[in-house]
Each structure stands twice: as C-alpha cells, then as structure tokens.
N, C-alpha and C positions, 0 to 999 in steps of 0.2 A: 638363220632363216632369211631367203632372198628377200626382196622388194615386193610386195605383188600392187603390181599397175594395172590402173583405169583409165577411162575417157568417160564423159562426163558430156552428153547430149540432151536435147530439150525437143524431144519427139512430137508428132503434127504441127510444127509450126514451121519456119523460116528464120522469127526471127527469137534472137536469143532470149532468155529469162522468161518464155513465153511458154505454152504447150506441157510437155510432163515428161518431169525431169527421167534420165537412166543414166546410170552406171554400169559399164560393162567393162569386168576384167578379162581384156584381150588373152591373155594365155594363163587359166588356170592349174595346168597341169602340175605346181607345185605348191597349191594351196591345200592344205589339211581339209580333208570332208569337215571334222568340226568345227571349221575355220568358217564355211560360205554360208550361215546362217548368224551366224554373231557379225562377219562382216557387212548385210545385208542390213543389220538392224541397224550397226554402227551410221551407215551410208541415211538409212532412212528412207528412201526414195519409195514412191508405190512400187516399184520394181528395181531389183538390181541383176545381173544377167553374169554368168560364168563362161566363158567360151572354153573348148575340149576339143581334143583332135576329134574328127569324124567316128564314124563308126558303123552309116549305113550306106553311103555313098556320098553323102552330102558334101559340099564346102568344108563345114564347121557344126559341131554341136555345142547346144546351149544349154542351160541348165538356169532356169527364170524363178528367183526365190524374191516377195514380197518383204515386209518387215519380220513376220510371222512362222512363213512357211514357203516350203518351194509349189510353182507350180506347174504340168504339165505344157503350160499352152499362154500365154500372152502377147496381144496383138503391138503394142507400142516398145515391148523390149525387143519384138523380133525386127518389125520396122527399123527403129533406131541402131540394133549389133548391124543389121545388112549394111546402111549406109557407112558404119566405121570399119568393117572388115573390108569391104569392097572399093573404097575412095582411094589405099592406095596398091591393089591389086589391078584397077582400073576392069572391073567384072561388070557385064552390063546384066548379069542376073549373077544372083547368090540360091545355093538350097542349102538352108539349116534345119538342121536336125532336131527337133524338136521332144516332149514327152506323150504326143500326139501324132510322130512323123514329122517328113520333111515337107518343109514349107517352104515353098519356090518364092525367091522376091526381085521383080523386076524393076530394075532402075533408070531411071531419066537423067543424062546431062546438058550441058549449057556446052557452047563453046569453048570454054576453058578446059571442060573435065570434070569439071564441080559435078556431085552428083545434088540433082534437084527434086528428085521425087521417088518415090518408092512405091511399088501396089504389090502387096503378099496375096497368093490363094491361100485363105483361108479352109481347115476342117468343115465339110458342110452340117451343121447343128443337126441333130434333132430336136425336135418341139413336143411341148406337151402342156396339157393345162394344170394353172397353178391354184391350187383349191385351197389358199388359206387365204382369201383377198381382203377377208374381211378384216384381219389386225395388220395385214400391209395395209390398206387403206386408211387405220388408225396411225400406223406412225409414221405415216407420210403427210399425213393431214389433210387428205384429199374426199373426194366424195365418191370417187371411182374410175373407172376406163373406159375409154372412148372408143376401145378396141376389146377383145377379150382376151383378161391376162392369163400370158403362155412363158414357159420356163422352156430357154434355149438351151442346150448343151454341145459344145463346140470343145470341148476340153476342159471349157469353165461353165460356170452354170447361171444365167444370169435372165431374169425378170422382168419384164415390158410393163410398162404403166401410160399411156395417152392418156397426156391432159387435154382443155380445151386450148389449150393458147401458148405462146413462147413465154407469156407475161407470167402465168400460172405455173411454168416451171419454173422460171427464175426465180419468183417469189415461194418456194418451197424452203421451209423450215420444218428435215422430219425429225421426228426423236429417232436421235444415233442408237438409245441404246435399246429401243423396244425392236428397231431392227435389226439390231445382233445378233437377237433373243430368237429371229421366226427359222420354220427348219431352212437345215445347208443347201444354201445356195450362195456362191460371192456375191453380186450387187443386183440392186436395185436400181433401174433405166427408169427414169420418168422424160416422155421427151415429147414435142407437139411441131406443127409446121404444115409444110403443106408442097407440093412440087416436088422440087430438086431440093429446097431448104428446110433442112429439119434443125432442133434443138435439144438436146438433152441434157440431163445429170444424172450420174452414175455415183451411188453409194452404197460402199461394200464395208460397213464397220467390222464385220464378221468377220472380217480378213486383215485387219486392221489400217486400214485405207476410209477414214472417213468420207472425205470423196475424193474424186479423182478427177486429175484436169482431163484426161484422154484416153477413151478405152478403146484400143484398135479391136480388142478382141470381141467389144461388144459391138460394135458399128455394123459387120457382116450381119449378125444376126439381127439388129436393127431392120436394114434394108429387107431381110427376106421375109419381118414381120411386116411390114409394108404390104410389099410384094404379094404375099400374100392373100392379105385382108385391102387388096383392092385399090390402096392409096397409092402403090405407083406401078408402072410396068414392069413387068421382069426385063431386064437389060438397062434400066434405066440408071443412072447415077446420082447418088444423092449427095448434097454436103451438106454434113452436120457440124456442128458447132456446141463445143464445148469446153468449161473450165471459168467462162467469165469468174463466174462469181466467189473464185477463188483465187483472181489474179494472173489465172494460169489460162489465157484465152490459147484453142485450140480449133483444128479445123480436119475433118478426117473426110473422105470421102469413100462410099463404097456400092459396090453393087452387085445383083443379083442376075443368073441367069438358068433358065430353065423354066419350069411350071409349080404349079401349088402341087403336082400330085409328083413331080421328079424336079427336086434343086441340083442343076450341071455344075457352079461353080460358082462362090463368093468370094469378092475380090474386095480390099479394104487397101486404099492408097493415103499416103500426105507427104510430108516433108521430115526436114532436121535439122538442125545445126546442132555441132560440135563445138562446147563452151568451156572446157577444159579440163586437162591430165594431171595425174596427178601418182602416188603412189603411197600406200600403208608400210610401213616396216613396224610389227613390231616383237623385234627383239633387241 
C-alpha cells in the first residue's frame, strides 16, 4: 500500500497554530473509499478534505469528510485545499468541485508569490424559520434573539441566534449534549456586533465538532442574515471573529450582494498558512 500524503494548514488566519486547523490529502486517487472516513477520524480535525481528479470542469474535486461523516459543502476546507493546490501552480483563481458544485476561489498575492487571501463564491442559502426556539434557547442558556431565528441551507444547515453583545457570546456555556439531541441541522451560530464587526460561536455536537474555530461555510449565510433583517447593506463587508475561546482565534470575512427579495452572490474571504506535511503508511 503506497504512502498517502497530506498538508496540514490553519485556515482564516495568517498566522500559524491559529484559525482551524485542515488536512488535505493532495492526491487521493489511491486511497481505499474505506480508508477516507477512518482516516478523517484518525486526523481529527473539524475537517479533513480528499482531492480527486476533476470531473465537471473544475481544477480539482474534493471530497470534505468531518470526524463522523463526509460532507457536501464546507467553507474552511475549501478556502484552505484552494490556497495549497494553487501556491505551486501559481493560479490566481481555482474552481473545485464540490458535493454542491463548483466553487470558484479567488486568490490574492504579495510580491513574492505568496498567496495571501482567498474569497470563494459561496452556494446562495436558502432560509426558512426555525420553530423549535424554545429548547435551543434552553441549551444555549440564553433568553432568546435579537433577530428571528432562521435555518440557512447552503449545502450545510445551520441556525442564527443574536445576542445582545460580543460579551454575551463569549460568555456562552450551552449543554453540548441537549444540542445534539434538537432536529438535523450541523451547528448552531450565536453571534452579536454591530457595523463591519461581528462575533460569533459555531456549535455543531451533532456532527461531532463541539465547536469550531471557523465556519467559512456559515459566515455567507451570517452576512445575508444581516443583510437581510436590516443590520447592514447588501454589498457591505463584514469581519467576523471567531474561535477565541478555544485558542483557535479566527477572522473570516464575507459579503452579501443583491436584495432581500433576490440574493446575486455571497462571497466568504480570509487567509492560511501551511504548518505541515506529512504522510500515513499503513502497511
């Protein structure tokens, strides 16, 4: 059985040990199907990511499996494969092929070459409202939303909570496991702010991610919850902030453009570094 190799980057941040973490095996084409779920678990990561020759036009296709389960659509595994497929292709856009379609991701460099930033177009969500508020708001230990809680679907399926304050989320202690328990959806967004500066926490136990430093995939749908319900413009740019409170400080940016009654396009940008390679053998 060959080698199968990885790289090993720390998606929306810059700098290393920071942001959330991915594992992406550059060339899986000789990895056993029941090999990308045990080695997913093995790795740990909220995400580990399979690259695959093409298949619809793209660059590259991905295959994005959590500890648990693969899945269609994640916004920090596909951020983080674009900037290591691409650094030494020298691509100033990538489209990966996704279980949602291809997701175009444009790149930024420095003088050197160094790639410094990335913004994918995001799946535009669907919305809809989420009518169990009342035992999310028990195990989150909150009093309620400051907004009206709406369930995104982007590929993943994910939850809005406004608090009053940045202090009021960072001081959130929910029970992990009555949230596991409410119906399927991956995580729960609680986030507050104000402008251009937002803050959130993203917990998805259900998926086995108790929380996460950085949800590319929930940031889109962040912004158009905004957008939205009034708190900022459509076109405007937000940066969110998340991970503190797990060590794993992160910074995502994204934005919204169109109308409340036609969303054009959601763009979700940040950074990367590459912290290192490595390789499994096991036979």
């Amino acid at each position: 059985m060959p080698d199968f190799r990885y790289v090993i980057a720390d998606v929306f941040t810059d700098t290393p040990l920071a942001g959330n973490q991915l594992a992406v095996f550059t060339d899986a084409r000789e990895i056993p199907e029941e090999l990308l779920q045990p080695l997913a678990r093995e790795i740990n990561f909220s995400e580990t990511v399979f690259v695959l020759p093409p298949e619809q036009g793209g660059h590259a296709r991905i295959r994005i499996f959590t500890p648990l389960a693969e899945l269609p659509f994640a916004g920090h595994p596909t951020l983080g494969t674009a900037f290591i497929l691409a650094a030494p292709l020298q691509l100033g856009a990538i489209r990966l092929e996704t279980g949602v379609g291809i997701v175009p991701v444009t790149l930024e460099r420095d003088e050197s070459g160094r790639i410094t930033f990335g913004r994918m177009e995001q799946p535009v969500p669907t919305v809809e409202p989420y009518g169990e508020t009342a035992p999310l708001f028990d195990a989150l230990g909150v009093e309620g939303s400051g907004l009206p809680v709406e369930l995104y679907d982007n590929g993943l399926r994910f939850v809005y909570v406004a608090l009053p304050s940045e202090a009021d989320v960072a001081s959130l202690k929910p029970n992990l496991e009555r949230l596991g328990e409410l119906p399927a959806v991956l995580g729960f967004n609680c986030f507050a702010g104000s402008g251009s500066a937002w803050k959130t926490r993203m917990f998805a136990p259900g998926g086995g991610v108790p929380e996460d430093p950085a949800t590319g995939s929930a940031a889109g749908p962040l912004a158009v919850h905004l957008a939205r319900h009034e708190r900022i413009a459509f076109g405007d740019e937000i940066e969110i902030s998340q991970g503190a409170e797990i060590g794993r400080p992160s910074t995502l940016y994204a934005r919204v453009e169109g109308s409340s009654d036609r969303i054009e396009k959601v763009e979700v940008g940040g950074s990367a570094a590459v912290v290192a390679r490595g390789a499994f053998r096991l036979s």
